[in-house]
Phi, psi and omega in degrees: 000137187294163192234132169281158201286185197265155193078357211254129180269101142006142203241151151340123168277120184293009129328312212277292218278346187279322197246003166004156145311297206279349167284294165348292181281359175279307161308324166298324164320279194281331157326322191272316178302316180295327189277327187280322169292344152326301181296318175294344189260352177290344192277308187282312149346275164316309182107005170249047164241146176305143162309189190100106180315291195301338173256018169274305223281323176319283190305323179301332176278357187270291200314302163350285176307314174288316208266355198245008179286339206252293126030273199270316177325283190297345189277313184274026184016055164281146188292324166297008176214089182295314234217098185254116181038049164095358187251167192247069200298002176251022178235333186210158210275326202252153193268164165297166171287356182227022141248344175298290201300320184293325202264027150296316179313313185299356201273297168309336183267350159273320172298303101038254201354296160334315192244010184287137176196019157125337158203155205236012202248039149250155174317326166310304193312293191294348173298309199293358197253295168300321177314323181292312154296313089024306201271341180260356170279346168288268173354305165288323191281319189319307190313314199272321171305324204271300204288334178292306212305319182304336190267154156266143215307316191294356207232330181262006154287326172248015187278199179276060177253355191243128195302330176277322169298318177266007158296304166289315166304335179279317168311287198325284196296332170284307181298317157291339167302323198296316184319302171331290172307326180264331161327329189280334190260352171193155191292033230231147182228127171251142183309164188296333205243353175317151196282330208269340132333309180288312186316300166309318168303295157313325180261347157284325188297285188314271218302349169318287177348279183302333174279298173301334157301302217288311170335304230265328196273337155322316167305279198307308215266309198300333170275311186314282172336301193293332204265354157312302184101349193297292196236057198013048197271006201285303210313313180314299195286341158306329172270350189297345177283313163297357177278330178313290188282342194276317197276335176301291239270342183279317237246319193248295172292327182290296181314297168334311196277305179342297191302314193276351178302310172081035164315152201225129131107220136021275174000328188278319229248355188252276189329297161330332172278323173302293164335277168344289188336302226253348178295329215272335189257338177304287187304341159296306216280314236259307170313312204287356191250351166290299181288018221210322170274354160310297181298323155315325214216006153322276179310319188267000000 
């Protein structure tokens, strides 16, 4: 590699900025943010979420908030977030096509926002209720196509990279953000057999599932490396497994036991919160460990 001249600026390695801690937690954020408007417009949609401004307006504005960090990141030019979904708003004027397709999303999420007015069975509401749903399930996969493009090919066949892994994970981490919200505005415990409870279970269940390929296929590139001898990967990949059961248990198995406790009163709104959490810090731990076999296996 050439040595730059002396006085000469290094330009950042988009490796170290791609999988950052503080890149981690934006992306898990707005990712997590797509999925709860997923949910809520699937919800609005069906015609089986309660009436109520406020209980339209809650979960849509916290998604906001999670959806608009990566945004406001690039807008205030911190260095992990150079770029929002791929466009540069001070070097070019028009967004990328996977930043057009994110910023399509405010249009149904204003539109929502607009007709919750106390019932949610006119038609309009649920369009904008599917539309809303429909523009963040678009928003991930473009999102996912951009980062594998980003990867070197072993890593972007098995990383959180794929419009299907990252799509259940953001549901998974978006339906607990939802839970949270509707637990803060009122105490209602759902039954052991609620649909939307099983529902989540099933989708904890799948991403377990989807979470255990990319591992196994992380493991196989991490033996390989060792047994090259290229990059001293044996000592890692001997721990790789407990980083493994440990960011699952985080990220799946806890909310998951959370969700099946069938917690009651005060109670609903401290699970749910437990839950979120510990999804949210699973999936941060899951990026960083992604980025870190980035840095191994970039180059060779």
């Amino acid at each position: 590699m050439a040595q730059p001249d002396d006085g000469a600026t290094v330009a950042p390695d988009p490796r170290g900025q791609l999988f950052s801690l503080p890149a981690a937690v934006i992306q898990t954020a707005t990712a997590a943010g797509y999925g709860l408007w997923m949910v809520l417009g699937t919800a609005v949609a069906l015609g089986s979420y309660p009436d109520g401004r406020g209980d339209v307006l809650v979960p849509l504005s916290f998604g906001l908030v999670l959806v608009s960090l990566g945004l406001v990141a690039t807008c205030l030019r911190l260095p992990f977030a150079r770029e929002w979904h791929g466009w540069d708003p001070f070097r070019r004027m028009l967004p990328t096509t996977e930043g057009m397709v994110a910023m399509a999303n405010y249009l149904p999420m204003l539109a929502l926002g607009g007709l919750a007015r106390g019932e949610n069975d006119f038609w309009a509401t649920r369009l904008a209720g599917a539309a809303l749903m429909l523009c963040s399930l678009a928003t991930l996969i473009f999102t996912a196509r951009g980062t594998a493009r980003e990867m070197p090919q072993p890593l972007a066949s098995v990383a959180n990279a794929q419009p299907l892994g990252r799509a259940v994970s953001a549901v998974f981490a978006g339906g607990l953000w939802f839970w949270l919200c509707v637990a803060l505005q009122n105490e209602t415990t759902l039954g052991p057999l609620n649909p939307w409870r099983l529902s989540m279970l099933a989708l904890g269940l799948v991403l377990g599932v989807i979470e255990g390929m990319r591992w196994r296929a992380l493991r196989l590139l991490a033996a390989e490396r060792a047994f090259d001898g290229a990059t001293g990967m044996g000592r890692e990949g001997g721990t790789l497994l407990a980083w493994c059961f440990g960011i699952a248990v985080l990220s799946v198995g806890l909310p998951c036991v959370l969700l099946v406790s069938h917690p009651v009163g005060p109670l609903v709104s401290v699970a749910a919160g437990m839950a979120a959490l510990s999804c949210v810090i699973g999936q941060c731990l899951e990026q960083r460990l992604y980025g870190r076999a980035w840095v191994q296996f970039a180059g060779h």
